[in-house]
N, C-alpha and C positions, 0 to 999 in steps of 0.2 A: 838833831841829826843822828845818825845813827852807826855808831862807832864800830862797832862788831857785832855777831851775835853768833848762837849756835845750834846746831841741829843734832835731834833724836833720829836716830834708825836714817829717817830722810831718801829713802831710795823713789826717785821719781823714773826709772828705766824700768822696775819694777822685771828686773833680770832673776833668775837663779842659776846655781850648778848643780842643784841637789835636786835628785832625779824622784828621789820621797819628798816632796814641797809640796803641800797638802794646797797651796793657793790655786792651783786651775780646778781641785773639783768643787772649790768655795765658788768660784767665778763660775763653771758651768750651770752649778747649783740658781745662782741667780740670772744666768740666762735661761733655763726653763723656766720661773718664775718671771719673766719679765713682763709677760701681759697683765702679772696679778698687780704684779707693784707699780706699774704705771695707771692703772686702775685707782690703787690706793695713795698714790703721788705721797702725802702726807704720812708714816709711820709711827704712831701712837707707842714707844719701844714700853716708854714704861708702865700703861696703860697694860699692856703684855704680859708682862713680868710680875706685873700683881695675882694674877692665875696664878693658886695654890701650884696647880701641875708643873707650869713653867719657873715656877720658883726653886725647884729643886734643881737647876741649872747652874746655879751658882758655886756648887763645890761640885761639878762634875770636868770629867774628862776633855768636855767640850769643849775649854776654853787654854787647851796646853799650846797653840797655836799664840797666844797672847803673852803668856808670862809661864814658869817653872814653880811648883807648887810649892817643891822644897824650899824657895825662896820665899814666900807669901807667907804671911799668918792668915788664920781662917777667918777670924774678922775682917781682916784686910779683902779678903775675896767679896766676902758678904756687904762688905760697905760700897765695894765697885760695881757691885749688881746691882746694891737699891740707890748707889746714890751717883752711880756714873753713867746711867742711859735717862735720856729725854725723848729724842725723836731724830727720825732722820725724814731725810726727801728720798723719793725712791730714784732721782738722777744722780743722786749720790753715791748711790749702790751701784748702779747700772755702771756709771763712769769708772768708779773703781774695780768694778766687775771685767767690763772692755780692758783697759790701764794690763791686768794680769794677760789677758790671750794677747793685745798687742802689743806688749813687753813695753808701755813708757803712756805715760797719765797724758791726754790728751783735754784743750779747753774743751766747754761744753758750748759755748759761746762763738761770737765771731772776729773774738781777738784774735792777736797775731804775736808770739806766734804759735801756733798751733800745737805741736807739743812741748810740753813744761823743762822738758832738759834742752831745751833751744834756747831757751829764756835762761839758764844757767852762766852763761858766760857776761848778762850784765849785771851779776855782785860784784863788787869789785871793793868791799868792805873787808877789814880780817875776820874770818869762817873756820868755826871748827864744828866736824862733826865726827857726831860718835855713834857707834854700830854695835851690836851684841854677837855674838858667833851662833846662841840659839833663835834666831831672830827669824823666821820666815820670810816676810815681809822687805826687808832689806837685809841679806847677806854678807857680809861684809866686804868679801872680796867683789862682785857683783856692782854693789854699789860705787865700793872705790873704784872702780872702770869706769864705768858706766853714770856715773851720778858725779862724785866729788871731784872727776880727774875736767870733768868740762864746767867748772867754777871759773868764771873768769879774775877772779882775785888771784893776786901775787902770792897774799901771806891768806896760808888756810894749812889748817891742821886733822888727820884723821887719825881716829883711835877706833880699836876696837874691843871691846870688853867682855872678860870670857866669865862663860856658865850662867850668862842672864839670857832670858830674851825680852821679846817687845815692850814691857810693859815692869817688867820684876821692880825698877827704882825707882819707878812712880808706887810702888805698892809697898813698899820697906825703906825706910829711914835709914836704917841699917846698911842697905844699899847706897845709899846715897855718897857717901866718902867715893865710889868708883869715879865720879863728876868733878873729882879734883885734882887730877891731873889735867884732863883736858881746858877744866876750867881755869887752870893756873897759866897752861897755853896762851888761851886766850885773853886773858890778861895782860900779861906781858906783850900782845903785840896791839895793844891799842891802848887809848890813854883811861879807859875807866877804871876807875880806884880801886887799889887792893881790896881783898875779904879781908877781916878781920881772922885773924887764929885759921890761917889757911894749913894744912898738913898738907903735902904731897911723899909722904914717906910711909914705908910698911907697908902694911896690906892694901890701902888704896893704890900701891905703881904694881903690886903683885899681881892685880885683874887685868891689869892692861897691855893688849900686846903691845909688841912693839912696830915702831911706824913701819906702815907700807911701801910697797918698791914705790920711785918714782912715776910717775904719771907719764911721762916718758916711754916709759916702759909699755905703756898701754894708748900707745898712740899709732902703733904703726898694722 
């Protein structure tokens, strides 16, 4: 059964306020591309990425959209290049493509119900999620409207964590300590056992803002 759990970035409204949000010209990018990649259904990413040429991709510019360089070692970069793509389907792209122009992830299927924040209201487990301030992708403020205020759980927790984005504390260890507050959150409101040698003091509560207005607030 499943007691809690918690979520990364997690924005399913796929909202912004930030008027520089590079995500619609990624999304227009793949709808000109849509006849190629429904052609190629299947994407061979790392088949790709083996190209001398496209290899030099990996410590470029093109992926400050994901994570803050300053944060990352350059191995760390190099190991996500060759050792974090496989492949994708090209409805995968397309979907999250649409998801950005109609501002909320829609099934691709003919479940019900049809968009993914409508389905929001039957968690009803304790939820905590956490948001990055450099995040694209899920914005914090954005999200918390729009994504975590329509959780139909009682007990749910948001945080948001500054001067990372998307991807920075999956790429640094070192990062990693920002996950204990919230994680200690979520602890304490379900019965799964303590961490051993849990810290929530010092620089791990100094990343963290502080909790968001009520959901309330964002209801009317």
């Amino acid at each position: 059964m499943i007691q809690g759990f918690a979520l990364s970035a997690g924005s399913l409204s796929m909202t912004s306020q930030d008027p520089n949000n590079l995500l619609s010209t990624f999304a227009d990018l793949g709808s000109d591309l849509e006849a190629i990649l429904r052609k190629l259904d299947y994407i061979p990413i790392r088949d790709l990425i083996e190209n001398p040429l496209l290899s030099r991709l990996a410590h470029s510019e093109y992926w400050k959209f994901l994570y803050l360089k300053k944060n990352v070692k350059r191995s760390a970069e190099q190991a996500r290049y060759e050792k974090g793509f496989e492949a994708s389907w090209a409805g995968v792209l397309l979907q999250f493509g649409n998801a950005i122009h109609d501002r909320g992830i829609r099934t691709i299927s003919k479940m019900e119900p049809e968009w993914y924040t409508d389905a929001l209201k039957n968690i009803t487990v304790p939820v905590v999620q956490v948001t990055y301030t450099e995040d694209p992708f899920a914005e914090p403020i954005p999200t918390h409207r729009d994504s975590f205020c329509k959780i139909g759980s009682g007990t749910k927790g948001f945080f948001s964590i500054s001067g990372q984005a998307h991807e920075d504390y999956m790429m640094s260890s070192q990062l990693h300590r920002t996950w204990q507050l919230p994680m200690a959150w979520l602890l304490r409101h379900t019965q799964i056992t303590m961490l051993q040698n849990e810290d929530t003091s010092g620089d791990a509560l100094d990343l963290v803002h502080k909790p968001f207005k009520s959901c309330l607030l964002h209801s009317k």
